[in-house]
C-alpha positions as CSV (number, residue, x, y, z in Angstrom):
1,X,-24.8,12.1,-12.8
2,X,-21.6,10.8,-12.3
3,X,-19.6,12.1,-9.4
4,X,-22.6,14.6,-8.4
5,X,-23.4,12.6,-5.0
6,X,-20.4,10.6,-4.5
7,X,-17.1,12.8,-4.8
8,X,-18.7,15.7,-1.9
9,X,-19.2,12.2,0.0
10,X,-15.6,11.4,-0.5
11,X,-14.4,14.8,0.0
12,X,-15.6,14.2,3.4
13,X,-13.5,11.7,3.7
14,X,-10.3,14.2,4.0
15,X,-12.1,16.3,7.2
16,X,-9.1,15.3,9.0
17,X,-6.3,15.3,6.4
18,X,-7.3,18.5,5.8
19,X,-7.1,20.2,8.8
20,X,-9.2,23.1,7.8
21,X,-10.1,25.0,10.7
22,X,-13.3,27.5,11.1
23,X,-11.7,30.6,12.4
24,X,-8.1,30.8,9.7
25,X,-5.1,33.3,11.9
26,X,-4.2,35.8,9.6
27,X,-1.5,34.4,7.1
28,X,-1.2,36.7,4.3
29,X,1.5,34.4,1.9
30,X,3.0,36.0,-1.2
31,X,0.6,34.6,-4.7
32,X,1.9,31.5,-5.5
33,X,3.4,28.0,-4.3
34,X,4.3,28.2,-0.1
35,X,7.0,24.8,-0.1
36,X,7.9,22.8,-3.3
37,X,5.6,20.8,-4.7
38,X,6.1,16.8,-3.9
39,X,8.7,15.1,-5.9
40,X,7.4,11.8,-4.5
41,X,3.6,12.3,-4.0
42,X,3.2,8.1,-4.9
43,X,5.0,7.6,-2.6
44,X,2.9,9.4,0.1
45,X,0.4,7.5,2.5
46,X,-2.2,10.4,2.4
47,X,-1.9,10.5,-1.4
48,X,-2.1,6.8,-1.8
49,X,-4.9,6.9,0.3
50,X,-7.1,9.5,-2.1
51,X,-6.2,7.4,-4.9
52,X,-7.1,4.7,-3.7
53,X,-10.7,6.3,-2.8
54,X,-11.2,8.2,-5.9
55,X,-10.8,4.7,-7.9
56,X,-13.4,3.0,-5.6
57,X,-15.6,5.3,-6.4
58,X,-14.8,6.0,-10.2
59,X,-15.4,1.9,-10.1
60,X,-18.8,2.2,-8.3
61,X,-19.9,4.8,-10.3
62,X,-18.9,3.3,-14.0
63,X,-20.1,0.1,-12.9
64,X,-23.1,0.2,-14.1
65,X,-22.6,1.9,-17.5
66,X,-24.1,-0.4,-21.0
67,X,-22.5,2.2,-23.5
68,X,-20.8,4.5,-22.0
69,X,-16.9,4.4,-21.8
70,X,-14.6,6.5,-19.0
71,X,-10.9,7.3,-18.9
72,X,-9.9,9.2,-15.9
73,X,-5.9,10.1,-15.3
74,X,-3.9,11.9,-12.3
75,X,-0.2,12.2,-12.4
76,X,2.5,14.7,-11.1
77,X,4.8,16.6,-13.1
78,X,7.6,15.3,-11.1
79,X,7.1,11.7,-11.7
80,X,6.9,9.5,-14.7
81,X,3.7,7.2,-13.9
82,X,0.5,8.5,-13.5
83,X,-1.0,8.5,-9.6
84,X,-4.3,7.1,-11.1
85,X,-5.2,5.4,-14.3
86,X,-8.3,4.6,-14.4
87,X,-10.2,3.1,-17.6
88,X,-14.1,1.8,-17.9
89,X,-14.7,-0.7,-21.1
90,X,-18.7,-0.5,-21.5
91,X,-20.8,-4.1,-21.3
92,X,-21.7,-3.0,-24.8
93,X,-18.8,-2.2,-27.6
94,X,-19.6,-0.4,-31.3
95,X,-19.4,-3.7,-32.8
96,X,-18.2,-1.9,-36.3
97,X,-15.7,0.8,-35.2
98,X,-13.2,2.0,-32.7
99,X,-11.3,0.0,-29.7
100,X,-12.5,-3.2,-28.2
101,X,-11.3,-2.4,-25.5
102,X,-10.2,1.2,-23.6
103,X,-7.0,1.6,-22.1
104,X,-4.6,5.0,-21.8
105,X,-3.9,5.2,-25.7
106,X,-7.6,4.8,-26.4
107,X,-9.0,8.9,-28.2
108,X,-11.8,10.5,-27.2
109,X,-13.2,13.7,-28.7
110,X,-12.1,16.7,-26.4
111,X,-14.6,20.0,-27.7
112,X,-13.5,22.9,-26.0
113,X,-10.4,21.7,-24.7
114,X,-9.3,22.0,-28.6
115,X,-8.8,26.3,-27.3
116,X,-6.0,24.9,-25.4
117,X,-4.3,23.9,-28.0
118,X,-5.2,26.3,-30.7
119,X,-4.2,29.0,-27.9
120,X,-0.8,27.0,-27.5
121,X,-0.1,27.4,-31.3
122,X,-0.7,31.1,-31.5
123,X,1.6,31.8,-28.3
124,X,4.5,29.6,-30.1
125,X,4.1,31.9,-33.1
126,X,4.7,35.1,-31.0
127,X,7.5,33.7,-29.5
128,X,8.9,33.1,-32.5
129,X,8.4,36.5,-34.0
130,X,6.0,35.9,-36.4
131,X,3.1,37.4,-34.7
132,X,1.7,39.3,-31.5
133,X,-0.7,38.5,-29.0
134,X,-1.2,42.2,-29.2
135,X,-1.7,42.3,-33.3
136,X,-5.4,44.0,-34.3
137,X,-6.9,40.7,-35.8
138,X,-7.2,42.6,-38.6
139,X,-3.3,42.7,-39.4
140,X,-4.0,38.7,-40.1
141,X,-7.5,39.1,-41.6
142,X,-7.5,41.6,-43.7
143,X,-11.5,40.8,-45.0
144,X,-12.5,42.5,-41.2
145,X,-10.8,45.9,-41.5
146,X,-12.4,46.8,-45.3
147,X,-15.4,48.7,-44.0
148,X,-18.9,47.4,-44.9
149,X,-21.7,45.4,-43.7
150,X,-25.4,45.8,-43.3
151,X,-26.3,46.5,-39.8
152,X,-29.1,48.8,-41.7
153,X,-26.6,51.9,-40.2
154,X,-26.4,51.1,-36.7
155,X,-23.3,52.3,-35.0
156,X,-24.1,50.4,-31.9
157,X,-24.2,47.1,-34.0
158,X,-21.2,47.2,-35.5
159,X,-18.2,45.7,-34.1
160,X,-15.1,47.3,-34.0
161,X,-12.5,45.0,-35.8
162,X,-9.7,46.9,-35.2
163,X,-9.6,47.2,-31.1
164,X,-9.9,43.2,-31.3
165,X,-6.6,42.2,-31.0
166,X,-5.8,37.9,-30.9
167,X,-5.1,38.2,-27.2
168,X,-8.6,39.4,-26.9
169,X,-10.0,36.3,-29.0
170,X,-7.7,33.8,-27.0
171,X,-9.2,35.3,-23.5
172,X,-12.4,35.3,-24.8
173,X,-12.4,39.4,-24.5
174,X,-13.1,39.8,-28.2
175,X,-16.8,40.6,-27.4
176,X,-18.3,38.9,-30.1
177,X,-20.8,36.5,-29.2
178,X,-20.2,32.5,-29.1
179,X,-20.8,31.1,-32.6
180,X,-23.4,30.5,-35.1
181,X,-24.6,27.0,-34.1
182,X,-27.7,28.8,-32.1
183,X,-29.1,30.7,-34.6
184,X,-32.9,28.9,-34.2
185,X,-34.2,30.6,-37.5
186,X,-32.2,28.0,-39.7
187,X,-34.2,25.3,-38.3
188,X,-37.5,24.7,-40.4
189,X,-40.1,25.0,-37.3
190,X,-43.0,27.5,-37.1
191,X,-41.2,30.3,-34.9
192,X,-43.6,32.5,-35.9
193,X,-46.1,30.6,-33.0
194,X,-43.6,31.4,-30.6
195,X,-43.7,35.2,-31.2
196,X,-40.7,35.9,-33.5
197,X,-40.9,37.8,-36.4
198,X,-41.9,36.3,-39.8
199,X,-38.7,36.0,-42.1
200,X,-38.4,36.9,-46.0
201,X,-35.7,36.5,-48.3
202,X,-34.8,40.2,-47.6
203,X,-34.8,40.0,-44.0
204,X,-33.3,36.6,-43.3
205,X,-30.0,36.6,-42.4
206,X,-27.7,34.0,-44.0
207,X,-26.9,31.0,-42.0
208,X,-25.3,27.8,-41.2
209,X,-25.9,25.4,-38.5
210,X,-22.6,23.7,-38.2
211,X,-24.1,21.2,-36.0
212,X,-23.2,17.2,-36.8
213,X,-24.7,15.9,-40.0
214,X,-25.7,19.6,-41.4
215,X,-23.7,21.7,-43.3
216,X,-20.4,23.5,-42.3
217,X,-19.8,26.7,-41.4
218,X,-17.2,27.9,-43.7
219,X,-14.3,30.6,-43.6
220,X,-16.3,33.0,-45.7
221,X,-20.1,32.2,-43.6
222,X,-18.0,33.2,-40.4
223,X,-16.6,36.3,-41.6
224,X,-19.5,37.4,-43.4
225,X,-22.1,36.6,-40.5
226,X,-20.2,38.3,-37.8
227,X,-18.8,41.6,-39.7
228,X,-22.3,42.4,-41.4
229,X,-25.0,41.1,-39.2
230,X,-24.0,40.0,-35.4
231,X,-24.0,42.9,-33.3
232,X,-21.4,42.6,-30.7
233,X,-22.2,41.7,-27.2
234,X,-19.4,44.1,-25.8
235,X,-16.3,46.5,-26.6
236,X,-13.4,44.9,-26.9
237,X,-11.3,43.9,-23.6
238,X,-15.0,44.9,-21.5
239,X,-16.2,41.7,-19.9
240,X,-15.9,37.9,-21.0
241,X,-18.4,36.3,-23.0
242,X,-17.6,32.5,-23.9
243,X,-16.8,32.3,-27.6
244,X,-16.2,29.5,-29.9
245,X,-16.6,32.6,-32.3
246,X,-13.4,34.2,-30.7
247,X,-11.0,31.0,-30.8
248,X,-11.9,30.5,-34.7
249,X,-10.8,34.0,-35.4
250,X,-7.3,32.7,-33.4
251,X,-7.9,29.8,-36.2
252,X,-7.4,31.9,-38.5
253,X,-4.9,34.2,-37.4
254,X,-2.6,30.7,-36.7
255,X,-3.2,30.1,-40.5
256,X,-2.4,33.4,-42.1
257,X,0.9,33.8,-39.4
258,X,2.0,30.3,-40.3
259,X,1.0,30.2,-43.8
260,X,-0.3,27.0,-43.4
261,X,-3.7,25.4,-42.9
262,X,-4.9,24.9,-39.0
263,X,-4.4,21.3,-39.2
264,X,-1.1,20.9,-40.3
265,X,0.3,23.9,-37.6
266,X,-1.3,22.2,-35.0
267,X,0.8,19.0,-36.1
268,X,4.2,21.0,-36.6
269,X,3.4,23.5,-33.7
270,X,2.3,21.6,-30.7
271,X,1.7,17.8,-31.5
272,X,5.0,17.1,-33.2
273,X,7.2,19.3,-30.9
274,X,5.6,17.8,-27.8
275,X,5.4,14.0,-28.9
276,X,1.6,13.6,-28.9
277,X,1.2,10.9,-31.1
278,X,-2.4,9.9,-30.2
279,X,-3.8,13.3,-30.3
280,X,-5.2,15.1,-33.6
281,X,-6.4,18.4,-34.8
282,X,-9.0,16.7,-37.4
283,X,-11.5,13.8,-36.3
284,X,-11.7,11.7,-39.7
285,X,-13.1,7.9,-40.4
286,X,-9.0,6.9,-40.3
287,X,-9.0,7.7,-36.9
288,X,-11.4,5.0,-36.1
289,X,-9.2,2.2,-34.8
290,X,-8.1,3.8,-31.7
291,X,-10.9,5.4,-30.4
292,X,-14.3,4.8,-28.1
293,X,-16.8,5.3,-30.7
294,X,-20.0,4.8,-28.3
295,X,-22.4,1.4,-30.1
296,X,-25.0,3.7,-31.8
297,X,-23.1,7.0,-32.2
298,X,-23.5,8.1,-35.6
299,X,-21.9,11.5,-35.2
300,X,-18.5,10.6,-33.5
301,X,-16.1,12.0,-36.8
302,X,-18.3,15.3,-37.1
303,X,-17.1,18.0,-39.0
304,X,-17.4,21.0,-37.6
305,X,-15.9,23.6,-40.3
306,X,-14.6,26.8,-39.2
307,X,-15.4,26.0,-35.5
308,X,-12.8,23.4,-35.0
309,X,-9.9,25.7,-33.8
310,X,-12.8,25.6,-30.7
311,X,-13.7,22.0,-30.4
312,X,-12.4,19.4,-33.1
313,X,-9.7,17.7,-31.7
314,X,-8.8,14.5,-30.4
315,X,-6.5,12.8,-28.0
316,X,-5.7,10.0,-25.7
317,X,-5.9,10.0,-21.2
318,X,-1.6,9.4,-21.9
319,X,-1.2,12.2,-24.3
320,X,-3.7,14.5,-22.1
321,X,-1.2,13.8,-19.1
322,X,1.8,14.4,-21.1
323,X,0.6,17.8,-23.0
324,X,-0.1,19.2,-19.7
325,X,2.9,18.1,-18.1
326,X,4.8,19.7,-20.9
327,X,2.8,22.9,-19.9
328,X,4.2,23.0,-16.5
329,X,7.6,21.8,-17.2
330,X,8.1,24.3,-19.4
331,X,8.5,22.1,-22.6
332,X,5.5,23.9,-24.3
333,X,7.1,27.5,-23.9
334,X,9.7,29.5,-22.8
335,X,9.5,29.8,-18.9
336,X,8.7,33.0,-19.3
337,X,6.2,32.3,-21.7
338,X,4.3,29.7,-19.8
339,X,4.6,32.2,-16.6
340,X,2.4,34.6,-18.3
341,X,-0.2,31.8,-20.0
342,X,-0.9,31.0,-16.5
343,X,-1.9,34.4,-15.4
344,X,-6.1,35.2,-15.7
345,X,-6.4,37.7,-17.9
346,X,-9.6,39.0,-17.2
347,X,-12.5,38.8,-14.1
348,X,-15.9,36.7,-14.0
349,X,-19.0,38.4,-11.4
350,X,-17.9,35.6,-9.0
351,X,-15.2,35.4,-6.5
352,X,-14.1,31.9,-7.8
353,X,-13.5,32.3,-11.0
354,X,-11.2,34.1,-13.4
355,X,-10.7,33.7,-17.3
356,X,-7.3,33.5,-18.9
357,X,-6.3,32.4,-22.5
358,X,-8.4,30.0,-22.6
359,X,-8.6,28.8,-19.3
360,X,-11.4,28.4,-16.9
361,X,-9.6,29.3,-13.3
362,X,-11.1,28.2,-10.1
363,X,-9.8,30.0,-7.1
364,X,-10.2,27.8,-3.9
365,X,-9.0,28.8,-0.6
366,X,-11.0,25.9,2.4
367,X,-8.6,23.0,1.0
368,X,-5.8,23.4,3.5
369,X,-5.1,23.6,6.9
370,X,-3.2,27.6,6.4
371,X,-6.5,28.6,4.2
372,X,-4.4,29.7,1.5
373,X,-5.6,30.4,-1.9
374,X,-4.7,28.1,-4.5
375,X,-5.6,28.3,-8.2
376,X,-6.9,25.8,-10.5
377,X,-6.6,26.0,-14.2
378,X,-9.1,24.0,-16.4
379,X,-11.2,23.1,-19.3
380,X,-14.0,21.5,-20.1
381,X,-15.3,20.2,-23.8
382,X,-18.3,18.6,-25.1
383,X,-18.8,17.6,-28.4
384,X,-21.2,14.9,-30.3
385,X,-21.4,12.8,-27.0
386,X,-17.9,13.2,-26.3
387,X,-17.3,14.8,-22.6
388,X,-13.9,16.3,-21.2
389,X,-12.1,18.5,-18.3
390,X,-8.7,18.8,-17.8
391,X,-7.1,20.8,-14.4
392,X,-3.6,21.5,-14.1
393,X,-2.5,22.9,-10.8
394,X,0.9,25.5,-11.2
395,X,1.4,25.0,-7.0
396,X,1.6,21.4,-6.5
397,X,2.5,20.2,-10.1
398,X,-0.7,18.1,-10.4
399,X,-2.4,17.5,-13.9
400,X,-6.0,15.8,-14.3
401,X,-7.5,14.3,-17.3
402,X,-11.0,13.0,-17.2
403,X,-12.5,12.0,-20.7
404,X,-15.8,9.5,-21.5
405,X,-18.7,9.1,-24.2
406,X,-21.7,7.3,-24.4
407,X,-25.2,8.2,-23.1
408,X,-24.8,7.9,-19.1
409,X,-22.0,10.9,-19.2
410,X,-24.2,13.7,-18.7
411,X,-23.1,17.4,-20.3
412,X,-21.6,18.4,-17.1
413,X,-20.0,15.1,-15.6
414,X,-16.2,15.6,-17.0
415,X,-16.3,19.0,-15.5
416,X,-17.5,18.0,-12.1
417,X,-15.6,15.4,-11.9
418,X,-12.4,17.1,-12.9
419,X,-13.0,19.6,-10.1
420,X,-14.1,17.0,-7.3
421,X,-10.8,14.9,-7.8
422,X,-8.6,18.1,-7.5
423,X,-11.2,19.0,-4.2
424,X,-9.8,15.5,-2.9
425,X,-6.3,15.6,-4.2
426,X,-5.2,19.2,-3.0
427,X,-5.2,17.7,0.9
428,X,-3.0,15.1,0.1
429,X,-0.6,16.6,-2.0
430,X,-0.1,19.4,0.6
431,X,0.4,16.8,3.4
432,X,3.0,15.0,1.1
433,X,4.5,18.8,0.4
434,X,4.6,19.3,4.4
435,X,6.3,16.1,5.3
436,X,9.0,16.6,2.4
437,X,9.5,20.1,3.5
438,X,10.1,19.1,6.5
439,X,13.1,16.7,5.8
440,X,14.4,18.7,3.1
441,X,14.3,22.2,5.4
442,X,13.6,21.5,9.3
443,X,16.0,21.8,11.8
444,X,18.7,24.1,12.9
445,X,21.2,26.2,10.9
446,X,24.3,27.5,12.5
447,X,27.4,29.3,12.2
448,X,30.0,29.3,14.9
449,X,32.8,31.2,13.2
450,X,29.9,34.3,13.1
451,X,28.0,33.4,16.2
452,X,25.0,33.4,14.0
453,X,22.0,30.8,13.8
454,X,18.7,30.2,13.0
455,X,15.8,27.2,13.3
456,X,13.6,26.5,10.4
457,X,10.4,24.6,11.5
458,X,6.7,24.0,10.4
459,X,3.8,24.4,11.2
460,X,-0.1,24.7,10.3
461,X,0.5,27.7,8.3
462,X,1.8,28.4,4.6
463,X,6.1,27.7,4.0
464,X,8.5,27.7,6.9
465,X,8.7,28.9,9.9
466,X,12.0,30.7,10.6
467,X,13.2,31.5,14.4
468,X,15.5,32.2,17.1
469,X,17.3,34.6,14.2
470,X,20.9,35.6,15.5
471,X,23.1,37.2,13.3
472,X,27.0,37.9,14.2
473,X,25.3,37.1,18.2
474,X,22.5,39.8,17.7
475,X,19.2,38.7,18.2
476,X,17.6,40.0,14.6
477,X,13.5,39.3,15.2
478,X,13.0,41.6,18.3
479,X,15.0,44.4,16.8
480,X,13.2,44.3,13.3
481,X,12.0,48.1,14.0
482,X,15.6,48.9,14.4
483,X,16.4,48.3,10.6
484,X,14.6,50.8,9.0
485,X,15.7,54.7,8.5
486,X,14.5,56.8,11.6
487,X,14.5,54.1,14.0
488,X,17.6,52.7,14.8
489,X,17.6,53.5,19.0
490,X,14.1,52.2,18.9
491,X,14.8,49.4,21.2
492,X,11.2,48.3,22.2
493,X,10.9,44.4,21.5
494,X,9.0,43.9,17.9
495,X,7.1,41.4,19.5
496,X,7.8,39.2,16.7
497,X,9.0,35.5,17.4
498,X,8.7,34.2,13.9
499,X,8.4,35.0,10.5
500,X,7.6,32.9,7.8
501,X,10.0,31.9,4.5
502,X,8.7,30.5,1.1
503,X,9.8,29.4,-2.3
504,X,10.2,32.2,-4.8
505,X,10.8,29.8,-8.0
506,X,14.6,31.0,-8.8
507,X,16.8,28.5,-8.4
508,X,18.8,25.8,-10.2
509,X,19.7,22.2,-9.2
510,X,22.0,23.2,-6.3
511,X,20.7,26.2,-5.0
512,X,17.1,28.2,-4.3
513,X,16.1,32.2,-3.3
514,X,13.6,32.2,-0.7
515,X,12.0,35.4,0.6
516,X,10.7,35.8,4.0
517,X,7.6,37.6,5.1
518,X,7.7,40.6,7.9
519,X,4.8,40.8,9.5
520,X,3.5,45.0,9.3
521,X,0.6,44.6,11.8
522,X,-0.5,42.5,14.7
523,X,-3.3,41.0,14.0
524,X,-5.0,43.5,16.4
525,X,-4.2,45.7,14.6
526,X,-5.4,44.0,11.5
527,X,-8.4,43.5,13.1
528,X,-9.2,46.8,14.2
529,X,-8.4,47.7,10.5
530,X,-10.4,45.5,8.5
531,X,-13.1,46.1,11.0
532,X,-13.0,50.1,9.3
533,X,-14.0,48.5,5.9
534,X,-15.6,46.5,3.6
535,X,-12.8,45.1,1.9
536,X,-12.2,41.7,2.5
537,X,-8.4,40.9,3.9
538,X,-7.4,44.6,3.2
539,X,-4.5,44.0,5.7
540,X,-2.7,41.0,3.2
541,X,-0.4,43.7,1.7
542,X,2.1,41.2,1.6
543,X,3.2,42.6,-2.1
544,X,3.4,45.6,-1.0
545,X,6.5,44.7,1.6
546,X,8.8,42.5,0.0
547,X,12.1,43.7,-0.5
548,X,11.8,46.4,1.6
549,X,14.4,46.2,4.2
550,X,17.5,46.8,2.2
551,X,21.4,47.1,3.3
552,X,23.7,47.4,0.7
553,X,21.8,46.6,-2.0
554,X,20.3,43.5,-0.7
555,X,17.3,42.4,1.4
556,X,16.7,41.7,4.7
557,X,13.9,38.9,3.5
558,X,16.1,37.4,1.2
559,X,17.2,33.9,1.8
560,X,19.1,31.0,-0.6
561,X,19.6,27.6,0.3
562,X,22.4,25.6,-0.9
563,X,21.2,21.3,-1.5
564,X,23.0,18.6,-1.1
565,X,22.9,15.7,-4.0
566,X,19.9,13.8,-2.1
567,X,18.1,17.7,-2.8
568,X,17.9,18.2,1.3
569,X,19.1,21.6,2.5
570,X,22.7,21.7,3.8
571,X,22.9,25.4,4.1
572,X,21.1,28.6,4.2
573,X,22.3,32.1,3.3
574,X,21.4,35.5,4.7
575,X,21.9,37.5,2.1
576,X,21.6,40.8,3.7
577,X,23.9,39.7,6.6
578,X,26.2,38.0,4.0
579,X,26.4,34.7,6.5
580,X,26.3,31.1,5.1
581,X,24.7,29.0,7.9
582,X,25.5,24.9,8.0
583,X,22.5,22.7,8.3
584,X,23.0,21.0,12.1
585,X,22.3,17.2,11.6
586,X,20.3,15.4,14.4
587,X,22.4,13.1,16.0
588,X,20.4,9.5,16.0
């Protein structure tokens, strides 16, 4: 399997880039990005360097593949080339059909990653007005609220139409179960040898396989299969259950709302609006002459009916990069709007993993030096041979497409390799995010007029690290007690040095609001605390205390910085303390 022994190998590699330690002091950073992502991560020796590994090993790996093609991208959101482009042309080519040779323009099937973009053209029609995430399904598909069904009377079977609303079906929190292709009793073997029942005419349920080269599942199959014979698996909003089944009911709502047919909103909500020229909501012959068709695949344009709102589409490694750039940059939504797609929107049974709308979100927190955790949006497709992941990481602007095809991809490679290149990229990128940090922030801010200073430094930990605080030629830290109600003659030294300041994302091209953290317990006393319970990291109550010490309206934690033209600090504001602070140049 591709990937499978080599990336943890190469992980390995970044032990000391990493600067993980075994025994993490107690940071508790607000959610979210701690310093701005890189804006020139190419440019970085320690991003270079993955890069560089990665593509030895995608080229050691591919190397040996007869029929099998591979595109894998990597770019960041603040630069117009990719950081990797890497492409595999098999010793063996469909002499009859598709690309001769594979490149960034050549389209590979994507299967499930299709939800993204189905998901995408729903959310564009509730910003719009025309519909809400929060509409009953039913309000769009009017055949699932008329009462009915077989079920032979069992209230426990039925599902309840009506609580499903099209956020629930994006999230895969509809409960129904995940699509009809399963359904072993439309094969012709002998079942009945395996212990299931014997089927008649009046007991068999209708079916279709929508598998490649067997009849499609059609509009009227789904909705009569799942409203009178599928029982649900849960209630409504209860617990995920991965459904193709789910995403074909937000087919269908993105039809009715748009009063068009799937296709052609996909084309004149997402792919038109965005520029994807190489990507496409229907797999047909015409496609042919810019894709990897594997030699021998004779199922690489199936149809798969009702289901392709959940896994039909195409696209290309450039459009991959691009569409997910879009994502982050905003292009694909509002701001707001792409705020809240990037939000889980429901719990797995494991700590790593979260479900959003569609997303697959991995939550790692062992790939930096502070142990932070960092979240990491994906999906992964397979469809008739066709294999693909895509990751797109909100904190450091990083997107990842991996496609291939062809017999030597296994059913799991695009995923694993999706997830091992972010496992090696994350280190880098936050080394690259350290070292720009630390010329755009680092140094000493001062204002003489005011007799007020302060230093703004870094460390191993999460964002900046802010110091020797003096405001109007009072020393602010050891006094922190003093600023709260009740305890302004409590002069016993805080015993805080430091504190630490990060990124809140409000800003504009000049200027940035930064929040600093105030430390509520030693981490004695943290550790006395947490030694009380079960609960891991009760003490990180960072939420809880932002914007807590207020003067006049305004925060003690509060902090904007005012850039120069080159985007390096020149100044920083204490809001609270209404002092502007001058950026102290070292003299060379």
């Amino acid at each position: 399997m591709l990937f499978s022994q080599s990336l943890p190998t190469l992980f390995t590699l970044f032990a000391g880039l990493q600067q993980v330690v075994d025994a993490t002091p107690r940071y508790c950073p607000p959610y979210g990005p701690v310093l701005p992502a890189p804006r020139q991560a190419s440019q970085h020796p320690a991003v270079q360097y993955a890069v560089d590994t990665i593509t030895t090993v995608l080229k050691g790996q591919t190397g040996g593949f007869n029929l099998s093609g591979v595109s894998v991208g990597v770019k960041s959101i603040y630069e117009d080339e990719p950081l990797l482009d890497f492409h595999y042309t098999p010793s063996t080519m469909n002499p009859k059909e598709g690309v001769k040779k594979i490149n960034s323009s050549t389209v590979y099937r994507l299967g499930s990653i299709s939800k993204v973009f189905a998901v995408l053209a729903a959310l564009r029609l509730a910003e719009d007005g025309v519909l809400s995430m929060n509409d009953p399904v039913t309000r769009w598909i009017p055949e699932l609220a008329h009462r009915g069904g077989s079920h032979s009377g069992d209230e426990l079977d039925v599902t309840r139409w009506t609580d499903i609303t099209v956020g629930d079906a994006a999230a895969h929190l509809s409960g129904l179960g995940g699509d009809m292709t399963t359904d072993i009793s439309a094969f012709p073997f002998d079942w009945e040898a395996l212990g299931l029942p014997k089927l008649s005419k009046n007991t068999k349920v209708p079916s279709c396989k929508g598998l490649p080269g067997a009849p499609v599942c059609t509009r009227r199959d789904f909705l009569n299969i799942f409203k009178s014979y599928r029982p649900p698996v849960y209630q409504p909003s209860q617990s995920p259950v991965y459904s193709n089944a789910g995403i074909s009911l937000v087919g269908l709502v993105v039809e009715a709302a748009s009063k068009k047919t799937f296709d052609a909103a996909i084309k004149d909500l997402v792919l038109k609006p965005l520029g994807l020229k190489q990507t496409y909501s229907g797999i047909v012959p015409e496609n042919s002459e810019n894709m990897f068709i594997p030699a021998g695949s004779a199922d690489w344009d199936a149809d798969i009916g009702i289901f392709a709102p959940a896994g039909a589409m195409g696209a290309s490694t450039a459009d991959m990069l691009s569409f997910m750039t879009n994502i982050l940059r905003n292009k694909a939504l509002s701001p707001s709007g792409t705020r809240r797609w990037l939000k889980p929107n429901t719990f797995t049974s494991t700590w790593s993993a979260s479900v959003g709308s569609p997303w697959e979100i991995y939550r790692v927190d062992n790939l930096t030096s502070d142990g932070r955790i960092i979240d990491v949006y994906t999906k992964g497709g397979t469809l008739s041979g066709y294999q693909s992941g895509m990751a797109m990481i909100p904190d450091t602007g990083l997107v990842v497409s991996v496609l291939g095809a062809g017999p030597e991809v296994s059913s799991v490679w695009a995923q694993l390799a999706t997830l091992n290149i972010v496992e090696a990229l994350i280190p880098a990128m936050d080394v690259a995010a350290r070292d720009e940090a630390k010329a755009r922030f680092a140094g000493q801010y001062v204002d003489k007029k005011t007799g007020s200073a302060l230093t703004l430094s870094l460390d191993n930990g999460p964002g900046l690290v802010l110091g020797n605080w003096t405001a109007r030629d009072f020393n602010v830290l050891p006094n922190l007690n003093r600023f709260q109600p009740g305890r302004y003659n409590d002069t016993a030294d805080s015993g805080i040095k430091s504190v630490r300041l990060y990124p809140t994302g409000i800003e504009n091209k000049s200027r940035a609001a930064w929040r600093a953290v105030f430390p509520t317990l030693s981490d004695t006393e943290a550790e006395m605390i947490e030694g009380l319970t079960k609960v891991k990291d009760v003490t990180c109550i960072t939420w809880h205390m932002l914007d807590r010490f207020i003067y006049n309206g305004l925060s003690m934690d509060h902090f904007e910085f005012q850039y120069g033209k080159d985007g390096k600090a020149v100044s920083i504001k204490s809001k609270a303390f209404d002092i502007e602070m001058k950026r102290v140049e070292k003299k060379a």
